[in-house]
C-alpha positions as CSV (number, residue, x, y, z in Angstrom):
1,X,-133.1,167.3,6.6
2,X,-135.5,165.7,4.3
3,X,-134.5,167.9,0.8
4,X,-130.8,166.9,2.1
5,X,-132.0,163.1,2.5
6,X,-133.9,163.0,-1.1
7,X,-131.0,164.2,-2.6
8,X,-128.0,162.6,-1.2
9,X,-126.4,159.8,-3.5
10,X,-125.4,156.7,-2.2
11,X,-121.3,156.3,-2.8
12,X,-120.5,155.3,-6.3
13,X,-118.2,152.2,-4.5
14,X,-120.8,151.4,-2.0
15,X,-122.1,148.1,-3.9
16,X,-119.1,146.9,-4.6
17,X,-117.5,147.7,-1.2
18,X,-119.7,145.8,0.3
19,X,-120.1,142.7,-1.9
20,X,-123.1,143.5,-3.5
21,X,-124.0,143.0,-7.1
22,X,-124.4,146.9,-8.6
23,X,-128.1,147.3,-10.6
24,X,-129.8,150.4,-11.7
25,X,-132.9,150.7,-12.8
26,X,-134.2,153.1,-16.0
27,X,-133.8,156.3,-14.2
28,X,-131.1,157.8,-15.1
29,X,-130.3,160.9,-12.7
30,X,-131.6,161.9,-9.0
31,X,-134.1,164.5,-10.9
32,X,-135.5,161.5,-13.5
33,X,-136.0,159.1,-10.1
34,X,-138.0,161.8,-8.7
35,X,-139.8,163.3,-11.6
36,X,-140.6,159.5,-12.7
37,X,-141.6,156.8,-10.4
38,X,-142.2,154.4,-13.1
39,X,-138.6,154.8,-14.2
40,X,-137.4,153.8,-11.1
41,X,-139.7,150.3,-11.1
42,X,-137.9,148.9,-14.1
43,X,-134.5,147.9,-14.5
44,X,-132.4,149.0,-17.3
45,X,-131.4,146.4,-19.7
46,X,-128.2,145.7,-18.3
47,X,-128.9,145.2,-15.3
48,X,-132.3,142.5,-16.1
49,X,-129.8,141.2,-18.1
50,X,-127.0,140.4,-15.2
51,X,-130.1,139.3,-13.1
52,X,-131.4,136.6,-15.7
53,X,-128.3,135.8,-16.3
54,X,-125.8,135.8,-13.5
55,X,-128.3,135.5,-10.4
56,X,-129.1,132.6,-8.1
57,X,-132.1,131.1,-9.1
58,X,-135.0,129.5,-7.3
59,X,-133.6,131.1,-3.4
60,X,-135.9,130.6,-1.0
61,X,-134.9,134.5,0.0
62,X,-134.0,136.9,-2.3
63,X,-132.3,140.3,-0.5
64,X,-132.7,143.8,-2.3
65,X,-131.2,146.7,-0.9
66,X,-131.6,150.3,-2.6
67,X,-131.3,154.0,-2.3
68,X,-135.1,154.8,-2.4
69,X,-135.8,158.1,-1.2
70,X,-133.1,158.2,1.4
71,X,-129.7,157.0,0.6
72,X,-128.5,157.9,3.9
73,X,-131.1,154.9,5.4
74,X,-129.5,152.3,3.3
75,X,-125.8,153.1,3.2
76,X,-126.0,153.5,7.5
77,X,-128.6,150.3,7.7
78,X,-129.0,148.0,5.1
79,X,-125.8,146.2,5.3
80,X,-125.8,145.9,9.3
81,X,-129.1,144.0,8.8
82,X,-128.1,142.0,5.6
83,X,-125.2,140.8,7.7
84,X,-127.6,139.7,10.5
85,X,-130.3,138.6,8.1
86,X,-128.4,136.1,6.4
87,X,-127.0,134.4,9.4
88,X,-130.6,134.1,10.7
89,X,-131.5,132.1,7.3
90,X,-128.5,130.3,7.3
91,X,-129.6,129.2,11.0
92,X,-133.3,128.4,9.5
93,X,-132.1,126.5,6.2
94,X,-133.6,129.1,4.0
95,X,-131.6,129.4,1.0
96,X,-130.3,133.4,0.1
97,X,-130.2,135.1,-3.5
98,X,-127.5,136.9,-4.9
99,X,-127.3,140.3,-2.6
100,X,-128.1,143.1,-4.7
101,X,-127.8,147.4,-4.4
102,X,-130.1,149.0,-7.4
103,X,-129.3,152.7,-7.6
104,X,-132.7,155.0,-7.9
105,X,-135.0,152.3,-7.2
106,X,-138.9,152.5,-6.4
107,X,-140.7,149.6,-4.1
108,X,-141.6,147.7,-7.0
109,X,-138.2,146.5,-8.5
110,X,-138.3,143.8,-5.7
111,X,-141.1,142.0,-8.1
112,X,-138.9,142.6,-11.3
113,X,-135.5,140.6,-9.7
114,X,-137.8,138.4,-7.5
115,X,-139.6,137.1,-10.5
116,X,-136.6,137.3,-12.4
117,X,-134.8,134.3,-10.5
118,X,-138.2,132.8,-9.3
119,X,-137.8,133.9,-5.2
120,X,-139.9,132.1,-3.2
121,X,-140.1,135.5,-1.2
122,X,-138.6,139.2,-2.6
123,X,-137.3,141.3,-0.1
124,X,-136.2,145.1,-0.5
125,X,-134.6,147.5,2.2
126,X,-134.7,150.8,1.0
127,X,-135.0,154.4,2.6
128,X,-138.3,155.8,3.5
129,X,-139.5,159.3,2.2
130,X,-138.2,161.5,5.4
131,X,-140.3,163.3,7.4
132,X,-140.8,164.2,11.2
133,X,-137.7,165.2,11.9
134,X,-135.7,161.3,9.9
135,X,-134.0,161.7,7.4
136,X,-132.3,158.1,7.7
137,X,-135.1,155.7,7.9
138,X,-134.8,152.2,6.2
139,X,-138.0,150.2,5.3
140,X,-138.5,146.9,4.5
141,X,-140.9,145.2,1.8
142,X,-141.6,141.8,1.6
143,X,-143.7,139.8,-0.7
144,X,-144.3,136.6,-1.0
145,X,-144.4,135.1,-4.6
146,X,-143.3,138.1,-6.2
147,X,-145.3,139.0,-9.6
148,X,-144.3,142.1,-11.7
149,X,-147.5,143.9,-11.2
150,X,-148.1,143.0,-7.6
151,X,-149.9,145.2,-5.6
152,X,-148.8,147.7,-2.3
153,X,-151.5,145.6,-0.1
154,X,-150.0,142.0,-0.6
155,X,-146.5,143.2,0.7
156,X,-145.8,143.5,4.5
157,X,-143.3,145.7,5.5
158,X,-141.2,146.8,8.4
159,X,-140.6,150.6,9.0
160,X,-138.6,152.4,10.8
161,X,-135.5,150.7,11.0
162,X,-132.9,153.2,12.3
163,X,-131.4,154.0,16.2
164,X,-134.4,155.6,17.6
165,X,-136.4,153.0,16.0
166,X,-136.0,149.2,15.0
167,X,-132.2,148.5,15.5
168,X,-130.9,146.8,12.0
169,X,-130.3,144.0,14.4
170,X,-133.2,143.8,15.5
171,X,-135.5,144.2,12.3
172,X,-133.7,141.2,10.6
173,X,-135.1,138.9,13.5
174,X,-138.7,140.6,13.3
175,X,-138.3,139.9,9.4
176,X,-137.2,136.6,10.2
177,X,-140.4,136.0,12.1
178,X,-142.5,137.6,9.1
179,X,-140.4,134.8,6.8
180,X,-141.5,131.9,8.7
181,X,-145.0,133.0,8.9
182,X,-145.4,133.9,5.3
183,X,-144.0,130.0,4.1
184,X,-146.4,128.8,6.8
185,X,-149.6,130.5,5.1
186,X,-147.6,130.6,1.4
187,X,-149.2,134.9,1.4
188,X,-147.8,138.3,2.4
189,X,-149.3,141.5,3.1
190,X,-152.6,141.9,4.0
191,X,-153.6,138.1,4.2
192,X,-151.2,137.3,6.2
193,X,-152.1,136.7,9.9
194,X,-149.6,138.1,12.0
């Protein structure tokens, strides 16, 4: 289950089935994303480009979703808790980014395209490494004030966001929760009190 989940490919028409703006990041195959974390950190010059460029800029919310290391987690999860997600800002007058899908992506290209169109918080869904017995579980990053560079420690993060364990419905109200409290304290991760 988890070789199958690592190396499963999310469906070439997925982004732009489901109204997402396409990125990819410097890895350039399944193999390099593995063999190459830092690859998968950086967007290739295209896609920074279509970001600076063609992005919303200064959103209150900016929503990244992305393969990670299980596509399965974002094509079954990610866009039922978009969906949900942005009604909830809608509801809260936080402003949303332009919805995003980067192909072989790491954590840390939520800093690169929340910096990019100055987010006042970066968020990324992206599938979890599999293990015990899940090959489909979606995590969630969130980072206030997002900095190329950040560190792991000042994101918080939701995991376990499939059927048997946060319901995509359900982890976009949690996250929405985590949102209010992070532009209460203006921090994320571990200085955030919770």
């Amino acid at each position: 289950v988890a070789k199958d989940a690592v190396y499963a490919e999310l469906p070439a028409e997925f982004a732009n089935a489901n109204g997402l703006v396409p990125l990819s990041t410097k890895a350039k195959s399944k193999e390099e994303f593995l063999l190459r974390p830092d690859l998968g950190r950086q967007l290739d010059e295209a896609s920074l480009k279509v970001v600076q460029e063609k992005a919303i800029k200064n959103p209150d919310i900016q929503i990244t979703m992305a393969d990670g290391l299980s596509s399965w987690a974002a094509e079954r999860y990610a866009v039922p808790m978009v969906k949900e997600l942005v009604k909830l800002c809608q509801q809260n007058n936080y402003s949303v980014g332009t919805l995003f899908c980067v192909k072989y992506a790491r954590i840390a290209i939520q800093d690169v395209i929340g910096e990019a169109v100055n987010a006042k918080i970066s968020i990324i869904l992206l599938g979890e490494r599999p293990g015990l017995g899940s090959g489909d579980s979606l995590s969630n990053y969130m980072v206030y004030g997002p900095k190329v560079g950040i560190v792991n420690a000042k994101k918080s993060m939701i995991s376990n966001i499939h059927p048997l364990g946060h319901k995509p419905e359900d982890a976009a109200k949690l996250t929405m929760e985590m949102f209010k409290k992070m532009f209460e304290q203006k921090c994320s991760g571990v200085d955030l009190h919770v």
